[in-house]
N, C-alpha and C positions, 0 to 999 in steps of 0.2 A: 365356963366354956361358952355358955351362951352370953351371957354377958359380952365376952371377948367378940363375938359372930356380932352381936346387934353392936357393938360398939364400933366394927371394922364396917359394919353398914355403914352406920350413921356419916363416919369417917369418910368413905366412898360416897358417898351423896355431898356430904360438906366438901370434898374436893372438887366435884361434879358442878357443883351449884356453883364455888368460885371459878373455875373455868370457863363455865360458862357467862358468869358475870363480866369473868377479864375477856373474853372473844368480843363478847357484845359490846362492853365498853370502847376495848382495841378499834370494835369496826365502825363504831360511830366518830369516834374522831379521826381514823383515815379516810369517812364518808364527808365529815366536816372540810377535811382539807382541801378534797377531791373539790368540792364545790362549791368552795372558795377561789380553786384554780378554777375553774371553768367559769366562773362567774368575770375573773380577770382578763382571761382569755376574750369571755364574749364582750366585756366591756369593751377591749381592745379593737375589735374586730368591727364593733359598733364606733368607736371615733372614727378606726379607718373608713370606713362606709361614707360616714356623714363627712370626711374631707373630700373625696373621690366626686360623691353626690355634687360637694360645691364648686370641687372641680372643674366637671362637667357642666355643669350648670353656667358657670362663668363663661369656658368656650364655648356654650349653644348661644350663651347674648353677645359674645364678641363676632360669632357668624353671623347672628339676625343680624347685627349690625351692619356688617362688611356686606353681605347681601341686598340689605334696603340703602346703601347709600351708591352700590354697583345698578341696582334696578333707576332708583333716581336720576344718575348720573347717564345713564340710557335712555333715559324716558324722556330727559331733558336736550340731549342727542337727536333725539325721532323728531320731538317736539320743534327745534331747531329748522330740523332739514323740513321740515313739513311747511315751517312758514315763510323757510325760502324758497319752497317749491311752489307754495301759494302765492308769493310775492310776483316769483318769475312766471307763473301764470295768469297773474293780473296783470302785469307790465307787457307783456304777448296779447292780453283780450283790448288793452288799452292802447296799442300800437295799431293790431288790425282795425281796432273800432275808429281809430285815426284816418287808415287807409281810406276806410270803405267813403266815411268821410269825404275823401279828398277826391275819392273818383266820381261818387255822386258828384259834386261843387264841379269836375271838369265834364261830366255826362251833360248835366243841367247848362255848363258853358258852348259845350258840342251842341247841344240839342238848341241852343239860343242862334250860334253863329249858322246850323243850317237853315235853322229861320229866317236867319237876315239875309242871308247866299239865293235862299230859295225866295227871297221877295227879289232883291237883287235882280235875281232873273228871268223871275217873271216881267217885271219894270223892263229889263233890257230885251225880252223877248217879245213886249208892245212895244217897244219904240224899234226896234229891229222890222216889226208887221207894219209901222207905221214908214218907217224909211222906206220899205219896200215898194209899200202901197206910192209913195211920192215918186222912187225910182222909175216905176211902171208908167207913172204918169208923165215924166220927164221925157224918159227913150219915147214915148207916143208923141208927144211933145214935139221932140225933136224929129221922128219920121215926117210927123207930118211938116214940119220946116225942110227937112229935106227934098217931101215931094217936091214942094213947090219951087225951092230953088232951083234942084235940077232938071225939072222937067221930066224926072223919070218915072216910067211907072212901077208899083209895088214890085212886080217879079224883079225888073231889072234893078233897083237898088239891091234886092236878095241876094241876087249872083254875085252882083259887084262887093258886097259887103261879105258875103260867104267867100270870094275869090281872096279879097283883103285878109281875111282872118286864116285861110289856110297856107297862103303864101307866111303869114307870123310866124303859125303856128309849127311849119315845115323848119323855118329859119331856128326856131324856139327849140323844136325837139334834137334838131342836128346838134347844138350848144348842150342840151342836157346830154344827147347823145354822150357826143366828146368827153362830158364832166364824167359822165359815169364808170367811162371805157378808162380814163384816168384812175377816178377810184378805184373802179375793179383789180386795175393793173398791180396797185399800190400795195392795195390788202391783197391779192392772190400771190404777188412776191412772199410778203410779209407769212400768210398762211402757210405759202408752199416751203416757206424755208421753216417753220418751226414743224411742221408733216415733216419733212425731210428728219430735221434734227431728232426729232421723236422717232422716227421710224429705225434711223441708224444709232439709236439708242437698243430699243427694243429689240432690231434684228437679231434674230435667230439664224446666225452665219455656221453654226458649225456643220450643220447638215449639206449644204451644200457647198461646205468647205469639202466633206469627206468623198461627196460624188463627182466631184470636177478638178482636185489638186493630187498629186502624189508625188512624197516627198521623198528621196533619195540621199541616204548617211554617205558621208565621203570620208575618208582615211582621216585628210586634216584640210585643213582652211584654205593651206596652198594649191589645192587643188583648183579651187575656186579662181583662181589666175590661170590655171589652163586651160578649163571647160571657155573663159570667153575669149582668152585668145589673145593677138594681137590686133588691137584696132577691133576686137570683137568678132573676126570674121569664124573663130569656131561657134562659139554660141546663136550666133547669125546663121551660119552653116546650117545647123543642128534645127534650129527652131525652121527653116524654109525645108529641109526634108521632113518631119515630123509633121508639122502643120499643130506643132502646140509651143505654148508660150516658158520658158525659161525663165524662173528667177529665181536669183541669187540678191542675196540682203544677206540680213545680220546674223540671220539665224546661225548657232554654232555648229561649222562641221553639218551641214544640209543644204543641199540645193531643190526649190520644189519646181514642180512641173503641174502647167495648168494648162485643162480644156475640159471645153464639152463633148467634146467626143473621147470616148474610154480606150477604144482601140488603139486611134494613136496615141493617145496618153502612154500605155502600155508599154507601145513601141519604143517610145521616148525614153522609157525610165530603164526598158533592156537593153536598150542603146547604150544610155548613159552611163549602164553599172558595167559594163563591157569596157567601154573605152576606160573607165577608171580602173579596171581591174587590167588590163595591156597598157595603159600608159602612154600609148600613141594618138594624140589628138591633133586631128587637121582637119581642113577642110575633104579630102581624099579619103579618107580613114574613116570618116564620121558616114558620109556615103555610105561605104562598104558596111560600114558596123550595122547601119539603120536597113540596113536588106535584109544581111542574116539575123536582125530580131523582127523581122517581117514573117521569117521566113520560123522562127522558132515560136513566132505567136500564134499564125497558123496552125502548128503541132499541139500548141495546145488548146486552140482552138477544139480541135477534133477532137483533143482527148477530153475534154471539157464535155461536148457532145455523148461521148461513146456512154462516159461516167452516169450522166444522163438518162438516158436509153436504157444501161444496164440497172442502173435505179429503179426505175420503171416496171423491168422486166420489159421488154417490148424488143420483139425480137424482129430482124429481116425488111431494117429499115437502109434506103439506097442511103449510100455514105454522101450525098452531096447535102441531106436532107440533118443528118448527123452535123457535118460541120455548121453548117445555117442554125442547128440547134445551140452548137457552143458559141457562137457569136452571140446570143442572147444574153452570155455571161457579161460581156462588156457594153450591155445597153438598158437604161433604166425606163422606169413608165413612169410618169408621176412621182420620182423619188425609188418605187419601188425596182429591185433588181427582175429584168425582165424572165431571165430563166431561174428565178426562184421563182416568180408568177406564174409559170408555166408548167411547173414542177410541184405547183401545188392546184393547179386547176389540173391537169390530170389527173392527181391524187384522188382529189374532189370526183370529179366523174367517174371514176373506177369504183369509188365507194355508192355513187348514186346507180352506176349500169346494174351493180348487183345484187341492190336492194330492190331495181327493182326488173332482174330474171333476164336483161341483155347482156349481149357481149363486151364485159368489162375491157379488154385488151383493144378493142376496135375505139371504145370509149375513150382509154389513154392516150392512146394514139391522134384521134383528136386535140384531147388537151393540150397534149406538148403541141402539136404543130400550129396551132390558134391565131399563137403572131408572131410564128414565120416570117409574115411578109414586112412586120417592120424590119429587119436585119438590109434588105434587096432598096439599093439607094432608087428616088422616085428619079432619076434619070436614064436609071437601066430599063424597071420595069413600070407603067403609070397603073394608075389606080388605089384604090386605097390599099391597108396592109392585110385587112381580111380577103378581097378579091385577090390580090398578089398572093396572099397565102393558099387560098382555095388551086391557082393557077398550076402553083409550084407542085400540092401533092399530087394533082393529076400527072404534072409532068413525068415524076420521080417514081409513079407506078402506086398513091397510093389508092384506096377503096374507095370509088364514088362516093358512099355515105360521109367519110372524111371528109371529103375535100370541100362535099356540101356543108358541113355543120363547119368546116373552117371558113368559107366565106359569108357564111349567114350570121355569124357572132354577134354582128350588130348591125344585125337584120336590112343589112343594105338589099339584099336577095332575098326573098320568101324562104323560112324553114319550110326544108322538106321532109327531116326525119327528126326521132327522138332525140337524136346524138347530138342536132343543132338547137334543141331545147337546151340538153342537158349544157352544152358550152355556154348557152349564154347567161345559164343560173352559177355555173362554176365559174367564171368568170367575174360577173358581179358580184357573187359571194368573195372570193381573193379580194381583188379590188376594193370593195367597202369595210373590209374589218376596219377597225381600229387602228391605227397608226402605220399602214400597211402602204399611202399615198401622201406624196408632198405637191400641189398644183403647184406652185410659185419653183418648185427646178424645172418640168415638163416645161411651164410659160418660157422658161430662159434659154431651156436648152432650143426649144421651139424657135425661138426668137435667132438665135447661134445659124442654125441653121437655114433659117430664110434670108439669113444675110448672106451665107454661101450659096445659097441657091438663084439669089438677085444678081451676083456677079457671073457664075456661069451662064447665065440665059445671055449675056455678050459672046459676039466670036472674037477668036481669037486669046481665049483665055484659056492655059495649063492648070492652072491648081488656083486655089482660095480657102483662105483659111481665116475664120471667126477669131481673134486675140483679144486678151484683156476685156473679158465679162463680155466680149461684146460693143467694144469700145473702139475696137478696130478693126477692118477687113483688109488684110494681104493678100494682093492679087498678083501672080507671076503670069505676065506674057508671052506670047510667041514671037522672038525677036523676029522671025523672018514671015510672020503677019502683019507684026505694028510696029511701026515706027515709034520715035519716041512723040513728036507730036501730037499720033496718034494716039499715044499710051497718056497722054494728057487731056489730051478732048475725052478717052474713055474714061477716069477717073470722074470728071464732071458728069457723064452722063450717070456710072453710078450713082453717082451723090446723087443725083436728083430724082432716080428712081426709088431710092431708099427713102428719099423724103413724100415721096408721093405714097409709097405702098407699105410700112411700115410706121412701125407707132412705137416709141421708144425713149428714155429717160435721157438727157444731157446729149452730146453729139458722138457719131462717129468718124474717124477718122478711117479715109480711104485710102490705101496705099498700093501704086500700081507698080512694081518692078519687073524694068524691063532690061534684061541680062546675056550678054552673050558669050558665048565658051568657043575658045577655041582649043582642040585638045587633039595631038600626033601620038604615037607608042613608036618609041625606040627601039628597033629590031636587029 
């Protein structure tokens, strides 16, 4: 039994001891294998590296390369341009160095010939001292040869020889005279017609296109064969009642109307749209027509005035004062509308009486009425247009203080109140703004009318009327004053007071018509 027990030990230890023999054996050669593979692995791992490594290696010298032959290839670029830029900058220092060169060689030439100029003329300015000095000697020379020939003494050959030389010299100057009055003539044609051509280039026409013409739309063209008529006698008609100029040209479907004067302008063109709107054009007819728009310009006249006034606020003004207001409508100052001037210089002094504690309304009241008296033709009333104004408010019932500050505006009379301050600041204030004044229509219209005024100061003259810019005056007579011989000697005497007492471009033409009517009604 024990035997059996130590036998079954032993047995169990000899099995123990083989197993463990074969574990350990087993695990040394699955440890050999293991690291055999891993050994293969790493070798692996190690070619791949060392190809990669010369991989890379090969592309970093294929860049260094591509790199230094790109830097090269640049460098020899800069290099390039640098000694072309040097070249073109020695060929530049070697041109100016040429110049300067060439200008010293012509300074040193300059400075040589003023040397010889200036000996030149020194030399010519001794022998010019020396001619003189022989000259002096000669004329002495010869005085005293003269004494003795003629037996005269010192003074009397003086006179005679001063008489000699001023008889020349008179002959001399009349001859330059003449040449000069020639040239003058030649070149002030020549100047004035290129002035002229430059001026009518430049002129600025539309402005006093718009204050002296108005133009009238017609139905159709055919119209334009009635307005003149047979032989012309309607449009003839029409222009000696109006006292404004008709024309008709190309324009389509318009007939324009021109003057200096706005009234009848006015008249003209409510004439004119009248007759076209009835259809009846004659001599007869045209009469009649030109009354009744007298007589509707008038109306509006007034209502022109009242609009005014009520504008204003300005109340308890005499109606004749009112319509003299709206005639303002149809008269300019310098381009400017004279009752928009007027309507803004009361303005002006309503705002100045209040600021500073007077009676604004007394102030207005001024304003507008200021230049009244330009409206009042200088044959009705004389004086200027501030005394004619001053005249009229007294007439018309207005406030002493008015009618002062309206003839004192331009200080023809001593101011005697504030009011005649105030006008002639509100005044000059309208007047100077800015684009507010045209002198050159005031000159024309100015001009318009002293040619009408030059024909009435004759007797025997009914109406005158300024045409074409001023280029003509039509003059209607009193047939049972003048004769027609007589209506020709007065044509001449115009002419020749125009040429005396005005000043004016190109000529006018003076036109005296002398007309008689004989006219029964049928009963």
């Amino acid at each position: 039994m024990g035997e059996n027990v130590l036998f079954n030990i032993m047995l169990f230890m000899f099995i123990g001891a083989g197993s463990f023999a074969g574990g350990y054996l087993v695990s040394r050669i699955f440890k050999g294998r293991q690291l055999k593979q891993i050994e293969g692995e790493a070798a692996s791992i190690r070619d791949m590296a060392q190809r990669e490594a010369d991989t890379i290696k090969k592309e970093a010298e294929l860049h260094a390369k591509d790199t230094m032959l790109k830097l090269r290839q640049e460098f020899e670029v800069e290099t390039k341009q640098r000694r072309e830029e040097l070249s073109n900058t020695e060929r530049r220092l070697l041109q100016k160095e040429d110049n300067v060169e060439k200008r010293l060689d012509l300074l040193d030439k300059k400075e040589k010939d003023q040397m010889t100029r200036f000996e030149v003329l020194k030399q010519k300015e001794t022998e010019n001292v020396q001619k003189a000095d022989e000259l002096a000697k000669m004329i002495q020379q010869e005085k005293e040869t003269l004494f003795k020939i003629s037996n005269l003494s010192r003074d009397d050959a003086k006179n005679m020889l001063l008489t000699r030389v001023d008889e020349e010299l008179v002959h001399e100057k009349a001859t330059r005279i003449r040449q000069m009055e020639e040239e003058i003539k030649e070149s002030a044609d020549k100047k004035g017609r290129e002035l002229l051509s430059l001026a009518m280039q430049r002129c600025a026409s539309d402005h006093a296109a718009e204050t002296t013409i108005s133009v009238v739309p017609l139905p159709s063209d055919e119209m334009k064969g009635r307005i003149i008529g047979r032989e012309g006698r309607n449009i003839r008609a029409l222009e000696q009642a109006t006292g404004v100029d008709i024309i008709i040209d190309d324009t389509p479907e318009a007939v324009t109307i021109s003057g200096f004067d706005m009234v009848r302008r006015e008249i003209a063109r409510l004439a004119l749209e009248q007759l076209i709107l009835d259809g009846r054009i004659h001599p007869g007819r045209i009469e009649e027509v030109v009354e009744k728009a007298k007589k509707t310009l008038e109306q509006k006249i007034k209502e022109e005035g009242e609009a005014a006034v009520f504008e204003l606020g300005i109340h308890n003004m005499h109606p004749e004062l009112v319509k003299l207001i709206g005639r303002l409508k149809y008269r300019t100052s310098f381009g400017q509308n004279a009752l928009q001037h007027t309507k803004e210089v009361a303005r002006l002094m309503g705002v100045m009486a209040f600021q500073l504690g007077i009676d604004p309304h007394l102030a207005k009241r001024a304003g507008l009425l200021h230049d009244i008296g330009k409206v009042i033709p200088t044959e009705v009333e004389e004086g200027t247009h501030a005394v004619v104004g001053g005249r009229l408010a007294r007439k018309f019932g207005e406030a002493e203080m008015v009618a002062q500050a309206v003839e004192s505006h331009h200080n023809e009379i001593e101011i005697g109140s504030i009011f005649g301050v105030l006008v002639c600041v509100a005044d000059a204030v309208s007047a100077s703004r800015p684009g507010a004044r045209a002198e050159s229509l005031e000159t024309y219209i100015k001009r318009l009318e002293g040619l009408e005024k030059i024909a009435y100061s004759f007797k025997g003259i009914e109406k005158a009327f300024a045409l074409q810019a001023g280029r003509e005056i039509r003059i209607m007579v009193d047939p049972a004053k003048l004769n027609d011989d007589e209506a020709v000697v007065l044509s001449r005497d115009i002419r020749k007071k125009i040429e005396a007492d005005m000043e004016y471009p190109g000529q006018i033409k003076v036109l005296v018509v002398r007309e008689t009517r004989a006219i029964e009604f049928a009963k």
